[in-house]
C-alpha positions as a Markdown table, in Angstrom:
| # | Residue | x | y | z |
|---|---|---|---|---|
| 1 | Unk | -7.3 | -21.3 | -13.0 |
| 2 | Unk | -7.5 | -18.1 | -11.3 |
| 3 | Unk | -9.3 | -17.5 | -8.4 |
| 4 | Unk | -11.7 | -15.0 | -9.9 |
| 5 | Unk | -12.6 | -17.6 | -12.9 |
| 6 | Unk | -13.4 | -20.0 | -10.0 |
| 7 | Unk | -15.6 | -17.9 | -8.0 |
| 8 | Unk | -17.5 | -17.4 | -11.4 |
| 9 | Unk | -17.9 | -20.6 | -12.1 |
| 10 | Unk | -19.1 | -21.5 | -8.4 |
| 11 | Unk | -21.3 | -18.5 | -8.6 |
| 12 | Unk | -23.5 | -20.2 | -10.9 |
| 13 | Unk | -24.2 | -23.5 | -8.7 |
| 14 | Unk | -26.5 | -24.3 | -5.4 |
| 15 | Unk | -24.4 | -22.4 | -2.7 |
| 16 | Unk | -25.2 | -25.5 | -0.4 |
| 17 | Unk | -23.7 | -28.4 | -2.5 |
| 18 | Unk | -21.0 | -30.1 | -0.8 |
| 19 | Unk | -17.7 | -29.6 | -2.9 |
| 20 | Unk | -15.3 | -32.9 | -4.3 |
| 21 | Unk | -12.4 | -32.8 | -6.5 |
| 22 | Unk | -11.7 | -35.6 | -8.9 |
| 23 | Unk | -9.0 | -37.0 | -10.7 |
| 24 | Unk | -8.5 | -39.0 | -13.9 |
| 25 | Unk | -4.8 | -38.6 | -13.7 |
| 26 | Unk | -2.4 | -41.6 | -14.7 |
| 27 | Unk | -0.4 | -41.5 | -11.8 |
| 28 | Unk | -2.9 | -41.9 | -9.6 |
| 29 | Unk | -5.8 | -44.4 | -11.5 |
| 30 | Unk | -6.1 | -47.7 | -11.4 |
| 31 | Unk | -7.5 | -50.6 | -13.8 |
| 32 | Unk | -10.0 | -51.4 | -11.0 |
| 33 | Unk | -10.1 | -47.6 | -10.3 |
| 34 | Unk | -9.9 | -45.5 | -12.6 |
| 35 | Unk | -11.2 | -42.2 | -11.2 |
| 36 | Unk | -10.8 | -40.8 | -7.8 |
| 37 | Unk | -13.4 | -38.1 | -5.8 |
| 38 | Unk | -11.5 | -36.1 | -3.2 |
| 39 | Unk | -13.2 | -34.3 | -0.4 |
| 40 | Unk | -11.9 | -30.5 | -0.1 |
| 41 | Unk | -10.7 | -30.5 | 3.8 |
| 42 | Unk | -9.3 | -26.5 | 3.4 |
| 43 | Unk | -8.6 | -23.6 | 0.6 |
| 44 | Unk | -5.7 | -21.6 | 2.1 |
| 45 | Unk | -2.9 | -18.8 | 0.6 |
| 46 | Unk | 0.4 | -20.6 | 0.7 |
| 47 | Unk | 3.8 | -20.1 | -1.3 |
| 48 | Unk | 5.6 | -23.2 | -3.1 |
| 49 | Unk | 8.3 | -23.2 | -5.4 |
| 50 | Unk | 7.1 | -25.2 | -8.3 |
| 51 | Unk | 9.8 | -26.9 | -11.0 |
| 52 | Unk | 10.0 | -30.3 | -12.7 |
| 53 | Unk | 12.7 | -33.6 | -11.6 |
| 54 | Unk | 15.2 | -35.1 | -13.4 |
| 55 | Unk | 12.2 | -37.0 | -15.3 |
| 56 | Unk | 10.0 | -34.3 | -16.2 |
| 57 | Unk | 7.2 | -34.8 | -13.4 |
| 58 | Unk | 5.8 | -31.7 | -11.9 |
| 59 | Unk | 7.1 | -30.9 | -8.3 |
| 60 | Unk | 6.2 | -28.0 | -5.7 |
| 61 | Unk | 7.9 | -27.5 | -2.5 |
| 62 | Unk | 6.2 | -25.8 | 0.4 |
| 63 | Unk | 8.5 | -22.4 | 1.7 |
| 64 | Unk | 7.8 | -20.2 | 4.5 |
| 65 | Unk | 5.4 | -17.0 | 3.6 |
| 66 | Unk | 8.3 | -14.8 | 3.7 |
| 67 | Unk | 10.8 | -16.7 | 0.7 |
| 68 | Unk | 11.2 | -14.2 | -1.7 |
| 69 | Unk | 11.8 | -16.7 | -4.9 |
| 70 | Unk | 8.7 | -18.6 | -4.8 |
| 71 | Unk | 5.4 | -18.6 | -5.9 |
| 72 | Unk | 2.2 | -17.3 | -3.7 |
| 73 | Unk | -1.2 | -19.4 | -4.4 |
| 74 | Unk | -4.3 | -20.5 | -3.3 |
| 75 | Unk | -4.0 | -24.1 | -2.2 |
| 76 | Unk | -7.0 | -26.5 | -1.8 |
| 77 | Unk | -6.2 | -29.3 | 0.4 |
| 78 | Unk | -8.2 | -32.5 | -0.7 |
| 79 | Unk | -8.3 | -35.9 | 1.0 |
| 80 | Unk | -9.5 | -39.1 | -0.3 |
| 81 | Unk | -11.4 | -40.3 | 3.0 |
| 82 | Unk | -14.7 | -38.5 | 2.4 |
């Protein structure tokens, strides 16, 4: 998603609702929980160079600002202690 489809989306909600993420993902749920809500702590530029391991699963490695051969993005930090 880019980050002008997700200020259009937002633009259409109560500006004063707090904001969670949530996940479904495998790797993460649980039979006794299947679902997690994530509190958004920050929303901040970064770079990252993103590839996949020996096994397929997606990885992204954090590089200084000034790395030439990585990706620049918008990174929102989430935390599961709300």
């Amino acid at each position: 998603m880019k980050v002008s489809e997700l200020m259009a989306k937002l633009a259409n909600l109560d500006p004063n609702l707090d904001v969670y993420c949530y996940t479904e993902d495998e790797r993460f749920a649980t039979n006794d929980r299947p679902f997690w809500f994530l509190d958004v702590h920050s929303v901040d530029t970064t770079k990252v160079r993103m590839d996949r391991d020996t096994n397929g699963l997606p990885t992204a490695t954090f590089v200084d600002l000034e790395a030439k051969d990585a990706r620049t993005l918008v990174a929102i930090n989430v935390s599961s202690d709300f």
